[in-house]
C-alpha distance (Angstrom), angle and dihedral (degrees) to the residues before:
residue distance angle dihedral
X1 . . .
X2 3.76 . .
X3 3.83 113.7 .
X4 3.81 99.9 -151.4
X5 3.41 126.0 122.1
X6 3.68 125.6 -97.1
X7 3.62 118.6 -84.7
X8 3.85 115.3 -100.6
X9 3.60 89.6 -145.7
X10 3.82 96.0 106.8
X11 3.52 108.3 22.6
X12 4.32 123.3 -137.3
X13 4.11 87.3 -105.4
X14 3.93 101.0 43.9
X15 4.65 80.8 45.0
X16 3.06 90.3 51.3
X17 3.64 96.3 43.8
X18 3.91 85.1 51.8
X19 4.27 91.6 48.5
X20 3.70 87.1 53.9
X21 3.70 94.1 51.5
X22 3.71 96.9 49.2
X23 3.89 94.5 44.4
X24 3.66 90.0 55.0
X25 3.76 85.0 44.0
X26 3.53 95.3 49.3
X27 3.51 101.2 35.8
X28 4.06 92.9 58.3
X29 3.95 87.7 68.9
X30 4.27 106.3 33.1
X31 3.72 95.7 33.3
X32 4.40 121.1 85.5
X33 4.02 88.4 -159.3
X34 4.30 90.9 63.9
X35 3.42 120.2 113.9
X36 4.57 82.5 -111.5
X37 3.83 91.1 69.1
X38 4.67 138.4 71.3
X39 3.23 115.6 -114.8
X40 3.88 92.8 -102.9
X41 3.99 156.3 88.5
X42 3.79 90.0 57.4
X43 3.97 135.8 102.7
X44 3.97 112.3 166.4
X45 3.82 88.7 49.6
X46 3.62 89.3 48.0
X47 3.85 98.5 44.0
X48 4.12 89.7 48.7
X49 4.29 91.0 42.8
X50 3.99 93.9 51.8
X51 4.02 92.5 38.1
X52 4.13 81.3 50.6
X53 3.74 87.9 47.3
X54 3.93 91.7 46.3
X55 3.89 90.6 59.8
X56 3.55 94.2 40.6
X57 3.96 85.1 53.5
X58 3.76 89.6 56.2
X59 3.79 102.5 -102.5
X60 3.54 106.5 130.3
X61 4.62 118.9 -121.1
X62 3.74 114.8 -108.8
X63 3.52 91.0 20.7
X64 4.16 109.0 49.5
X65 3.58 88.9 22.4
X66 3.79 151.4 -3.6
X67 3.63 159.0 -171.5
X68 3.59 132.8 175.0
X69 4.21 84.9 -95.1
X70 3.16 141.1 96.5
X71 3.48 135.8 -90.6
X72 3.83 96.3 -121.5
X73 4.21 90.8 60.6
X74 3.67 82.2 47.5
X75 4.36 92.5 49.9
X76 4.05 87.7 49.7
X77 3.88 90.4 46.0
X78 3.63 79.0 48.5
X79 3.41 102.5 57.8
X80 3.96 90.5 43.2
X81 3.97 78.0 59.5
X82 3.83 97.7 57.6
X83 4.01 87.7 38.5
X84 3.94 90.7 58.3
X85 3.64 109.9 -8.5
X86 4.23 95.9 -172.9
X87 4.11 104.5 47.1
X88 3.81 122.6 23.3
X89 4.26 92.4 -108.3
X90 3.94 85.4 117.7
X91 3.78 91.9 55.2
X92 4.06 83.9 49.3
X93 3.98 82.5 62.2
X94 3.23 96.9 42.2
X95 3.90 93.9 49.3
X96 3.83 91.7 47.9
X97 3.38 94.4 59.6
X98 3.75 104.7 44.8
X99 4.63 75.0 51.4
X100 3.76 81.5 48.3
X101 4.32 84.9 56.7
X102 3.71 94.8 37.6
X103 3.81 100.7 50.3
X104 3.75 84.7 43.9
X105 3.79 95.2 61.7
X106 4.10 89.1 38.4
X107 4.13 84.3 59.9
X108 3.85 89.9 46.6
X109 3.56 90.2 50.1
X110 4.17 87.0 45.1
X111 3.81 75.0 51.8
X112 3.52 108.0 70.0
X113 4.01 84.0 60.1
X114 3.34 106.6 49.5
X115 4.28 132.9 52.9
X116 4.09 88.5 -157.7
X117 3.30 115.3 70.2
X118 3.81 101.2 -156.1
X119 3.64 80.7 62.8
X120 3.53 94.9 60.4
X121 3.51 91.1 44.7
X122 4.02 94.8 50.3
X123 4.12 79.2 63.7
X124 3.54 96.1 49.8
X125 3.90 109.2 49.5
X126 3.35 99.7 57.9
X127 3.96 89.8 62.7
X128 3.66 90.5 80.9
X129 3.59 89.3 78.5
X130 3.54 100.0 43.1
X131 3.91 94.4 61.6
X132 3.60 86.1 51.1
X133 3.61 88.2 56.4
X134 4.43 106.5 158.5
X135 3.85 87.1 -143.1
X136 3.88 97.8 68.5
X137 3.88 101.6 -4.6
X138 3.73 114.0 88.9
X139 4.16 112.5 146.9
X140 3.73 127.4 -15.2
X141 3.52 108.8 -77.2
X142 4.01 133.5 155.5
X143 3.43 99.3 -59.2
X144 3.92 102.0 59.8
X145 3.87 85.2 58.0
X146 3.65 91.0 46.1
X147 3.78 91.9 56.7
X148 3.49 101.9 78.9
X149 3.70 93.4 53.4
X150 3.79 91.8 55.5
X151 4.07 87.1 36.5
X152 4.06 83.3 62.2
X153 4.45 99.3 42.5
X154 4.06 82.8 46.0
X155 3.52 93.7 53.0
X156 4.38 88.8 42.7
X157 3.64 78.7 56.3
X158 3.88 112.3 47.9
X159 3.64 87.7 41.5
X160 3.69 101.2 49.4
X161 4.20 78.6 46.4
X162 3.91 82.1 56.9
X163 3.58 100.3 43.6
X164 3.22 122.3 62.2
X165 4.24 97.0 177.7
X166 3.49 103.1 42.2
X167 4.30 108.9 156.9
X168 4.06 125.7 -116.0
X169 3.91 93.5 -103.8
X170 3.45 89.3 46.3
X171 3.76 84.0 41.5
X172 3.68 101.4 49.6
X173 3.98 91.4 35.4
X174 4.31 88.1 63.6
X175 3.80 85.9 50.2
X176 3.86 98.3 50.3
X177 3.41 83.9 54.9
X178 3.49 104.8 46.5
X179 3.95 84.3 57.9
X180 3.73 90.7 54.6
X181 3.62 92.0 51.1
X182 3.16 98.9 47.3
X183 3.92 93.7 51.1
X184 3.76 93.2 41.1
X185 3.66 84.6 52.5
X186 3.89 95.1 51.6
X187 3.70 91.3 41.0
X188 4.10 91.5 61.9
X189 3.76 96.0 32.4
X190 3.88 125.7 -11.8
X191 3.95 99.0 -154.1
X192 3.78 82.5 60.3
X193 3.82 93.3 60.2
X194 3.38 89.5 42.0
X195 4.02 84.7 66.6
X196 3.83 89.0 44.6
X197 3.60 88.5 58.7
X198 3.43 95.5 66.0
X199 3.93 88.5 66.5
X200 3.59 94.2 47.6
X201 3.78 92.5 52.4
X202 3.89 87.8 49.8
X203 4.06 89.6 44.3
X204 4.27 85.2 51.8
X205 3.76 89.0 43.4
X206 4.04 90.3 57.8
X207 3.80 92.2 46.6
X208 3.96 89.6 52.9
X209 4.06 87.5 48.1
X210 4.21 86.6 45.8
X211 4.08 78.0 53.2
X212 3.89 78.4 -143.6
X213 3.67 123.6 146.3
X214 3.83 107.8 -64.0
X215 3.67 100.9 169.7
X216 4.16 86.7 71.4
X217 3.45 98.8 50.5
X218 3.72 92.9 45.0
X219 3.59 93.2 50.5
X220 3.93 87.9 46.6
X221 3.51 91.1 59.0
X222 3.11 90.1 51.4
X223 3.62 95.0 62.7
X224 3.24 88.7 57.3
X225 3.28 107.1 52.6
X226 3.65 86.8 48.6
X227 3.57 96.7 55.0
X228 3.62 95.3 46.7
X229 4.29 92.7 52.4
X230 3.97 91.6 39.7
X231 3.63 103.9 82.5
X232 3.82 84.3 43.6
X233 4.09 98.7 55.1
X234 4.04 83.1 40.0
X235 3.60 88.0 59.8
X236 3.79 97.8 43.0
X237 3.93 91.4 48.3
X238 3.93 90.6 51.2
X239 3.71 92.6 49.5
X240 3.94 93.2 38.7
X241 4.15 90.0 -131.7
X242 4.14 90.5 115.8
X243 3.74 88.1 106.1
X244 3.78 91.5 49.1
X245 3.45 94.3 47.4
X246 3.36 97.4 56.8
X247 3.98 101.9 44.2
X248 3.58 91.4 38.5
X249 3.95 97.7 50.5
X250 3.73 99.8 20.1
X251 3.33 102.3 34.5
X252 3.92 115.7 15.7
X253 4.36 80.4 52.8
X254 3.74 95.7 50.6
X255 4.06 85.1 47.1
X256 3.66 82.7 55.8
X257 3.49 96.8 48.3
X258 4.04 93.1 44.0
X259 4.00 91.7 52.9
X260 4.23 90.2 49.3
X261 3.66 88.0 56.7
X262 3.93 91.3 48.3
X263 3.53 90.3 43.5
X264 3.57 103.7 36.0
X265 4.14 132.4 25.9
X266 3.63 133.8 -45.7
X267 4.07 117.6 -116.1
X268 3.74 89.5 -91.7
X269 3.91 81.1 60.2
X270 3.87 87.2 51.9
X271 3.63 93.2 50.3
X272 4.15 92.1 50.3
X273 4.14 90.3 49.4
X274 3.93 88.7 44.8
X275 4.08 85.8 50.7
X276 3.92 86.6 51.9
X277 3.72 90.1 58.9
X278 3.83 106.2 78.1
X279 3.91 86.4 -175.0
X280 4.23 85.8 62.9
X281 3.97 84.9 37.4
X282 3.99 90.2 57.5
X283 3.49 89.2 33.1
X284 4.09 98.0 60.4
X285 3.64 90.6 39.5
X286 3.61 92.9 56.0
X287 4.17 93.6 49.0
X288 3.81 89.4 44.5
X289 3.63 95.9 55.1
X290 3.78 95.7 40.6
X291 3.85 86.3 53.1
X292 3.31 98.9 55.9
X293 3.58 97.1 43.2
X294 3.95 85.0 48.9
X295 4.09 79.2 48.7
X296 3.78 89.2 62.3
X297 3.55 98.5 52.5
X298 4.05 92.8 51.3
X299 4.25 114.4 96.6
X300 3.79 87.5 -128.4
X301 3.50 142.1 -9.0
X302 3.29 98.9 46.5
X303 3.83 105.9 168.8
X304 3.62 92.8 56.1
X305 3.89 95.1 86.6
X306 3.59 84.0 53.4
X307 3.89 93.6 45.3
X308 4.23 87.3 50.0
X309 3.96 95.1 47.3
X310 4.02 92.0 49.8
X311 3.37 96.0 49.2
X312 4.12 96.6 46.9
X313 4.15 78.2 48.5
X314 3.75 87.6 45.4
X315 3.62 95.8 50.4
X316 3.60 104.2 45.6
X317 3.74 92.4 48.6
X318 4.14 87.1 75.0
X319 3.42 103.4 93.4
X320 3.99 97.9 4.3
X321 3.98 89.9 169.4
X322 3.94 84.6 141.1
X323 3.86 126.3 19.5
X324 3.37 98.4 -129.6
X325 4.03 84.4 80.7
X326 3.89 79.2 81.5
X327 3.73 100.3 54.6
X328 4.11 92.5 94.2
X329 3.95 81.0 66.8
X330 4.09 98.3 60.0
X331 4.05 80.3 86.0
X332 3.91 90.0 82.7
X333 3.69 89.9 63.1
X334 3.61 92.8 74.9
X335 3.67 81.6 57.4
X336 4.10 86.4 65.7
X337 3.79 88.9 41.6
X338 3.93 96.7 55.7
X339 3.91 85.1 48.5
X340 3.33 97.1 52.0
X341 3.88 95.2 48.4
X342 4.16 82.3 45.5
X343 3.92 93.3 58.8
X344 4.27 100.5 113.4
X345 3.83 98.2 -142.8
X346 3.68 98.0 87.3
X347 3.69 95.8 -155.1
X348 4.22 96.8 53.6
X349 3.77 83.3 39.5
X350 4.37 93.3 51.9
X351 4.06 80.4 40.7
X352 3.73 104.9 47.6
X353 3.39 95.6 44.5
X354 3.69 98.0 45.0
X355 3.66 86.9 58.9
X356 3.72 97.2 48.9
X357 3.68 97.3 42.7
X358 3.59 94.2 50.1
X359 4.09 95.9 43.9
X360 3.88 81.5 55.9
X361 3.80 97.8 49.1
X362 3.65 93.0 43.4
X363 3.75 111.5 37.2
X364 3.92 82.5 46.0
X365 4.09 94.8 49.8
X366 3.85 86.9 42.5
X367 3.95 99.0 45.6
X368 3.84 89.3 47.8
X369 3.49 108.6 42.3
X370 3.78 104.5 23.7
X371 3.46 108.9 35.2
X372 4.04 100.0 14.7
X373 3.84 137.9 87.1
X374 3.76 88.4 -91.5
X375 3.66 105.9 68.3
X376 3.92 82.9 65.3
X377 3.40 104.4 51.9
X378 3.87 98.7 47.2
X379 4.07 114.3 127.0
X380 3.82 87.6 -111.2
X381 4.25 92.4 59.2
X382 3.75 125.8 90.3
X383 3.83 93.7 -162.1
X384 3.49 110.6 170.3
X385 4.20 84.9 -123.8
X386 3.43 86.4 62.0
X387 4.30 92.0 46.1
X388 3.99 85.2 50.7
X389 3.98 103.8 44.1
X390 3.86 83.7 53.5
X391 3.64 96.3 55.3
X392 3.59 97.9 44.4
X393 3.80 84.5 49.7
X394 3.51 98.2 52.2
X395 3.27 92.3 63.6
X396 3.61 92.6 76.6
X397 4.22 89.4 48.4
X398 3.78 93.7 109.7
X399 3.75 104.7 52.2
X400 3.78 124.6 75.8
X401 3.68 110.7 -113.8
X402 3.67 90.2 -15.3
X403 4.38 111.7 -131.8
X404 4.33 101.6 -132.8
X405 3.42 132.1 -172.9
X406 3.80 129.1 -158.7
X407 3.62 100.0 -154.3
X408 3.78 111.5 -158.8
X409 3.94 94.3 -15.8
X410 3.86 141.4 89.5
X411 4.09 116.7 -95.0
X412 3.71 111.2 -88.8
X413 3.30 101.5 -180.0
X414 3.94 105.7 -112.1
X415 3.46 115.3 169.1
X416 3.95 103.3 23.2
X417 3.73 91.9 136.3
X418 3.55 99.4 62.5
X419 3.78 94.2 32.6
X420 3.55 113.5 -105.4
X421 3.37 131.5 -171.7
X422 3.97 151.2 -146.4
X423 3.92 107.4 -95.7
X424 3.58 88.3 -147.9
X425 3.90 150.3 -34.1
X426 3.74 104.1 -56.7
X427 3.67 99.6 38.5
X428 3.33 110.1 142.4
X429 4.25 129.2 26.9
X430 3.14 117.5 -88.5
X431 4.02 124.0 -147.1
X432 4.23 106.0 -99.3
X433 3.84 83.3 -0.4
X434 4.22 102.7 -165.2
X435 4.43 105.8 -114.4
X436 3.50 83.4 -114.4
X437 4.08 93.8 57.5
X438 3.80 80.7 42.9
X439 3.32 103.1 58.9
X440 3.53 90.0 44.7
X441 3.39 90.9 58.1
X442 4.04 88.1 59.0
X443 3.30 98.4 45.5
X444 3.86 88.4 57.1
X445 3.49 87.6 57.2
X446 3.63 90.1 49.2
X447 3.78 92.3 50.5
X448 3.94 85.4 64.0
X449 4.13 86.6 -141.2
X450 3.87 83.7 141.3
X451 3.65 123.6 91.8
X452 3.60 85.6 -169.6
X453 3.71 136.2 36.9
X454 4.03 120.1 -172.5
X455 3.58 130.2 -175.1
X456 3.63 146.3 148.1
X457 3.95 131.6 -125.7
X458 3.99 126.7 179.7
X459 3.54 119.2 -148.2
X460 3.96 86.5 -124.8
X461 4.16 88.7 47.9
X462 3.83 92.1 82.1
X463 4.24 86.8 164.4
X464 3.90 83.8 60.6
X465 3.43 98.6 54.4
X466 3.96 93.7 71.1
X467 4.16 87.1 63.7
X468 3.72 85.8 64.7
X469 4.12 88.3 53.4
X470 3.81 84.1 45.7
X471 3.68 93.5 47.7
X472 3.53 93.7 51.5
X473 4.01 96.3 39.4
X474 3.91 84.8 56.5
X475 4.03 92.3 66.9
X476 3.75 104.8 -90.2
X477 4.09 139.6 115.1
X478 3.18 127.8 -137.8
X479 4.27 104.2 -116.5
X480 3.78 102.4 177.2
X481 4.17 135.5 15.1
X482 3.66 115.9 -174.2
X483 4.11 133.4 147.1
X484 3.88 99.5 -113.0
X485 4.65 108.2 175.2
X486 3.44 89.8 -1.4
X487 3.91 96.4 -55.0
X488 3.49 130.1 112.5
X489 4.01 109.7 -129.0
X490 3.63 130.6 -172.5
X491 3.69 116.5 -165.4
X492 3.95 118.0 -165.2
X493 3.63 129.8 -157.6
X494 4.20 117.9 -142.8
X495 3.37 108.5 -98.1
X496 4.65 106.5 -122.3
């Protein structure tokens, strides 16, 4: 590694400047929220924009709605609302600037390993195309937000790795911040942080080895993670939903979790579906190797980038129902990138990391736009998907900030464009919903606090069939039938 200092060539503002640039850039062509794409063939995205929309409306979380998230996905959703409060264009802004934050922290990392900074930089811009990987990336969901405060506690990390005299407000500064990551982090999705604590352990590990003072750096993390939850409990104790926080995102989601490992497969299970995946197979291997080569460039404590990239794979392979569990993990590549652009022989070096770099950018443009979910939903298509999520939405046209239900389904989304809302806290299914979240969710449709109910039914799902008897038993009609991604859906209108 070469200790100099970072060139002053580009400065931090004018890189930044650059990052923020490109990630609009970028973003405008890979992401489904960008002013270029419909408003359809999503559901997480759609669940976390209306439940951000709900709050912003004045109905309070884990009481006038739900998910199994938490409340800081649903404040950035939120804010995407306010931005653009019919389409999801403000959560494309809001996205490209927390991309903005993480590929600045990837390039600081790139940093420590480099005196020019256009080298540095060479590493970092083709990252943007590795977290929107087509393998395991398929709409913006929790983890790209989550990525830039795990980009930041890696980069804590692998410098204070690097540096061996690093000053107490420098000290206490990487520690407040490690807090606030790792709060921010369990405030959008806890099994994230859980991830992120893994670096923090390995950060508190080096400070015991420095045999430096630990009990200030603890207690500045603290601080941190303090202030960053504050404003959050104060909100939750003015509103009187702290209680319902907790048991529906603590404790309602580890409920969930406990029943899909009764129900479903142990982690040895996991492991054998991820080892059916050669995508995940290709994908470890990659991370693995680009760690330890990373490893070899480090002044000591080498293995730990290889330690930190297992268990991130490690983690996310619990539960690996859908890939994009993973996408956290597409970090370590810049950890192959830095190597590459470390490698002394300048022509392997220009060669190598041509080839990488351009696989990347092209597999990722081509995956996406060609042979993805994108290249149908552009504002140029006429897929029928788009034809059918606009007819089931128009339904809804006539009735200010229309109240919908998704009875026994996922959140689709129906309804953006003229601002609907959630009629009420369980109103949508959730995966291994708890009986008591289920019955909840019946009783809203009993309640008939919906002025629209959606679901879907197969002719081959003959259990489904009886929600449509329920549906209609509750007091609505059915208004509109169509086959939108591959399902037939029936949305109903409350009968006055």
């Amino acid at each position: 590694m070469k200790s100099k200092s970072i060139s002053k060539t580009i400065s931090d503002g004018n890189v930044l400047l650059m990052l923020t640039v490109w990630s609009f850039i970028i973003l405008l062509f890979l992401s489904p929220d960008s002013p270029f794409f419909g408003l359809g063939q999503r559901i997480d995205s759609a669940w976390f924009f209306q439940g951000g929309a709900a709050w912003m409306n004045g109905m309070r979380p884990y009481v006038d709605f739900t998910d199994s998230k938490g409340p800081l996905l649903w404040l950035i959703y939120g804010i995407g609302y306010l931005i653009s409060p019919r389409n999801y264009v403000g959560v494309y802004v809001v996205s490209s600037l927390f991309y903005t934050g993480t590929l600045f922290y990837n390039y600081k990392t790139a940093s420590l390993f480099f005196k020019e900074s256009k080298t540095a930089l060479l590493a970092t811009l083709p990252m943007i195309f590795v977290y929107f990987w087509p393998w395991f990336h398929y709409e913006v969901r929790a983890e790209d937000f989550a990525l830039l405060f795990v980009s930041i506690s890696l980069y804590i990390l692998i410098k204070r790795i690097c540096k061996k005299n690093i000053g107490g407000k420098e000290t206490n500064l990487d520690y407040f911040l490690l807090g606030v990551c790792f709060v921010a982090l369990t405030l959008i999705k806890f099994n994230i942080a859980i991830m992120q604590g893994v670096i923090i352990l390995s950060v508190l590990w080096l400070q015991f080895k420095s045999k430096k003072d630990l009990g200030k750096s603890v207690t500045s993390m603290v601080i941190g993670a303090v202030t960053t939850l504050l404003p959050f409990i104060v909100y939750f104790l003015l509103t009187d939903t702290l209680g319902a926080f907790v048991q529906e995102y603590f404790i309602n989601t580890f409920k969930t979790i406990e029943d899909a490992n009764n129900n479903n497969s142990s982690y040895m299970a996991d492991i054998n579906r991820a080892l059916g995946d050669r995508r995940i197979i290709a994908f470890v291997i990659v991370i693995v190797v680009g760690s330890i080569l990373f490893g070899i460039r480090m002044p000591r404590y080498k293995a730990v980038p290889t330690i930190i990239a297992v268990a991130f794979v490690a983690l996310a392979t619990r539960h690996n129902i859908w890939n994009y569990y993973y996408d956290t993990c597409h970090i370590f590549i810049l950890f192959l990138l830095i190597s590459l652009l470390a490698i002394s022989y300048k022509k392997l070096r220009h060669t190598l990391f041509t080839m990488a770099a351009g696989l990347i950018i092209v597999y990722c443009i081509y995956g996406n736009l060609i042979m993805g979910e994108l290249r149908i939903n552009t504002i140029l298509t006429n897929h029928p998907d788009k034809v059918a999520f606009q007819k089931l939405s128009d339904v809804m046209k006539d009735t200010e900030k229309p109240k919908i239900l998704y009875y026994k389904a996922n959140v689709f989304g129906f309804g953006v464009m003229y601002k609907a809302l959630p009629a009420g806290n369980q109103w949508a299914y959730q995966t291994d919903a708890t009986p008591e979240m289920r019955k909840d969710h019946i009783d809203l449709l009993n309640s008939r606090k919906a002025d629209f109910v959606v679901t879907y039914c197969r002719e081959d799902q003959t259990e489904k069939k009886g929600d449509l008897k329920e549906i209609e038993a509750a007091g609505y009609e059915l208004k509109e039938h169509c086959v939108y991604m591959n399902l037939p859906f029936y949305m109903y209108e409350r009968k006055k």
